[in-house]
C-alpha positions, 0 to 999 in steps of 0.5 A: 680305860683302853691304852693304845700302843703305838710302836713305828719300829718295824723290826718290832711286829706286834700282832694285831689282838695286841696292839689293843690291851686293857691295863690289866694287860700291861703287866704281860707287854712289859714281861712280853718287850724283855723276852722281845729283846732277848729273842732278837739278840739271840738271833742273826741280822737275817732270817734264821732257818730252824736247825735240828736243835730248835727241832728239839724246842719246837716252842722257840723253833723261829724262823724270823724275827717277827716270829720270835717277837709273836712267840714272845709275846705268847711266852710273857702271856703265860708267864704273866697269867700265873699271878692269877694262880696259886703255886699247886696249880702249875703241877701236873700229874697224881703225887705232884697236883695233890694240894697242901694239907688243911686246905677244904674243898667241897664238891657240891653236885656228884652222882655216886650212885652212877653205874660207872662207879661200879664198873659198868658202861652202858650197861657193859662191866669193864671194871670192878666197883672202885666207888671207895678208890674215887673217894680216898683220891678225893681226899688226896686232892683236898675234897673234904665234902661231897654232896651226891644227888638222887633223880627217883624216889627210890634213888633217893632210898638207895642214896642213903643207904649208900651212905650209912653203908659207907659210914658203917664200914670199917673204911668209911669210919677211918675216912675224912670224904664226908658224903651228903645227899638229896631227896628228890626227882629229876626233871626228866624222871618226872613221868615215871612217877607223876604220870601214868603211859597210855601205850601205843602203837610205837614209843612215839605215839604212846601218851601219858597222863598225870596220876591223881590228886591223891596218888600225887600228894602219897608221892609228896608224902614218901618224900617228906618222909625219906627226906625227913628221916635223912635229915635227922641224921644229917645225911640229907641236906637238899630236896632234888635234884628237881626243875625243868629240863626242856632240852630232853621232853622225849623223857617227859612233857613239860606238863608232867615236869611243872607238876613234879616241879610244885609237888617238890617245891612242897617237900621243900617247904614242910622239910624247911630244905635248900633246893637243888635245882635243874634247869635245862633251857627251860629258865624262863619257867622256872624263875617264874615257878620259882616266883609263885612260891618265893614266899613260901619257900623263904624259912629264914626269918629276916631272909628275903631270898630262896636257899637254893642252887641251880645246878650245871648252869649254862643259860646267859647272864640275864637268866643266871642273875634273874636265879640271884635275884631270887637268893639262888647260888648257881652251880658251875662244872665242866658243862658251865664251861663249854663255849665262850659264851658260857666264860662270859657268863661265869665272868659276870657272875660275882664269885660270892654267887657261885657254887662249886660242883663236877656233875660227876662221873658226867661233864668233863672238861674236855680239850676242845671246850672253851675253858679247857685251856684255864686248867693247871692239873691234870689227872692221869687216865686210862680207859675203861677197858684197861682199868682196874683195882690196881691201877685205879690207885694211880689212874682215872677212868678217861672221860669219867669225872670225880670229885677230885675233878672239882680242882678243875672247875676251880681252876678254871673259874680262876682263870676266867674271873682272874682270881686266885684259885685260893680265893675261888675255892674259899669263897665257893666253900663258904657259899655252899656251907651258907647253904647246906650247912657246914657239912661236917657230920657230928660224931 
């Protein structure tokens, strides 16, 4: 239902995006007409000039009467959005933002493998590896979990690897982050292994062609196999990340992408493995890939649905709910959250369909993106440069995500769906242990 509010007081001036409210908002109009009041007893009959001490409190400098009662009104709109919020989010800063104890977050799309967690940029050093001080921070902000992604075959390799390095030194042993990982090859990395270049005169006229039968099937088979032996030691819970990336076909034409998209949807079915699945403006494609092989790809019995999540979705709503129809989760980090668009389709999302994630150390909720204003806390950072083991204690790298970042997502999902951030993380946390199991590994 829409209430309409009429006020003839002149002296009361409403703007105009207000004078149109939902009943949710009727909460904010009675908080917003108190601090009204309170505003215009504070003032003179005439116009009052901002003096050198409301200079000081730039947020209540006002001029007129009118100006008090908009800013007012703005005041009661963030005051009133805080019932949404849970009492951690209104911190800001590293000791002051780290939640309390025994709560379980759980980042389900990291890249740990990136050059950035070892201290390169572009290929340029800048800073000692600090992979172990991004994950004891994840700890302190409640990351329990975390699923970290390979794009290659011998990514794949060097990602379990990482991980039983980690769980066999003296640190990762003490260490409560538990990391995963998938088996697979991205979209865009699908030339480099299912095609072979035929070189040209430039870059842009070279060709590729796809590899044979048989060289293709000894692609699947190196995966069965790495994935096979990650899963038995409960370090691989996911095939991927594999899909279709339409925006970047420089790195690889569709043709070969669909032919490394079926050969890992055939990993996925001899290894009985969720899919961790990419999707870059290609999601008419891949829903219909998708549909071809449905029933091979439900493993549950009594299931009608594919395990899967389709990862850092920023298609619409119509797409995202043709992915659900499927049995999909779809994966939500800071580029799902770019533009107004993107809100709306988190908002129309049902949260029992989302999966948390940060991409990291990519897609960073920045402050000119649509759903930066939704975030509560804020994690101090330095540029790289100025960056290191010391102060790496204390400070973030700017513009490098980690998993603590997942706090941010959440925050902002919470924001957008009026949710408490509470009830988001939970629901999200059980949606990826629905999917990928507990995450808990057994000792």
């Amino acid at each position: 239902m829409v209430l309409y509010q009429s006020i003839q007081d002149p002296k009361i001036y409403i703007p105009p995006y207000l004078r149109r409210t939902s009943c949710c908002e009727m909460e904010t109009h009675l908080v917003a007409i108190l601090c009204t009041l309170i505003a215009i007893l504070l003032l003179t009959p005439s116009s009052l000039v901002a003096t050198e001490a409301s200079h000081r409190m730039p947020y209540f400098a006002l001029t007129t009467t009118k100006t008090a009662t908009t800013l007012a009104w703005r005041s009661a709109h963030h005051l009133t959005s805080f019932r949404h919020l849970s009492k951690r989010q209104v911190t800001s800063g590293m000791a002051s933002s780290v939640p309390q104890s025994g709560t379980h977050y759980i980042d389900a799309g990291a890249n740990l493998l990136d050059p950035m967690y070892q201290g390169s940029y572009h290929g340029k050093p800048r800073h000692e590896p600090d992979l172990d001080l991004v994950l004891q921070r994840s700890y302190d902000y409640g990351v329990r979990s975390i699923i970290s992604l390979a794009g290659t075959t011998e990514e794949s390799q060097q990602l379990l690897a990482l991980i039983h390095r980690f769980e066999e030194t003296k640190a990762g042993k003490n260490h409560k982050v538990q990391v995963f990982g998938t088996v697979g090859i991205h979209p865009t990395r699908c030339a480099e292994e299912f095609a072979e270049w035929t070189p040209g005169a430039s870059d842009e006229t070279q060709t590729c062609r796809p590899k044979t039968e048989r060289q293709q099937k000894q692609i699947i088979q190196n995966l069965i196999s790495i994935a096979e032996a990650g899963k038995a030691t409960g370090n691989v819970v996911a095939i991927g990340e594999c899909g279709l990336d339409y925006a970047r076909l420089q790195f690889c034409p569709k043709d070969i992408q669909q032919i490394g998209l079926r050969a890992q949807l055939e990993v996925a079915i001899v290894t009985k493995l969720p899919l961790y699945l990419h999707n870059r403006e290609s999601g008419e494609d891949l829903y219909s890939i998708l549909l071809e092989y449905k029933n091979r790809l439900i493993f549950d019995k009594g299931s009608s649905g594919i395990k899967g999540i389709v990862h850092s979705f920023d298609e619409t709503t119509e797409i995202a709910n043709q992915f659900i129809s499927l049995g999909l989760f779809i994966g939500i980090n800071g580029c799902s959250l770019k533009t107004p668009e993107n809100l709306t389709t988190v908002k129309n999302i049902a949260i029992e369909h989302i999966i948390l994630e940060t991409d990291c150390p990519w897609c960073d909720i920045r402050p000119t993106h649509a759903g930066h204003s939704y975030i509560r806390t804020s994690f101090p950072s330095k540029k790289e440069k100025q960056y290191n083991r010391d102060t790496g204690t204390k400070f973030c790298v700017k513009n490098r995500t980690e998993p603590c970042h997942v706090l941010q997502v959440a925050e902002v999902v919470a924001g957008v769906k009026e949710l408490d951030l509470d009830e988001v993380l939970d629901t999200c946390c059980k949606n990826a242990c629905s999917l990928f199991g507990d995450l808990v590994k057994k000792k």
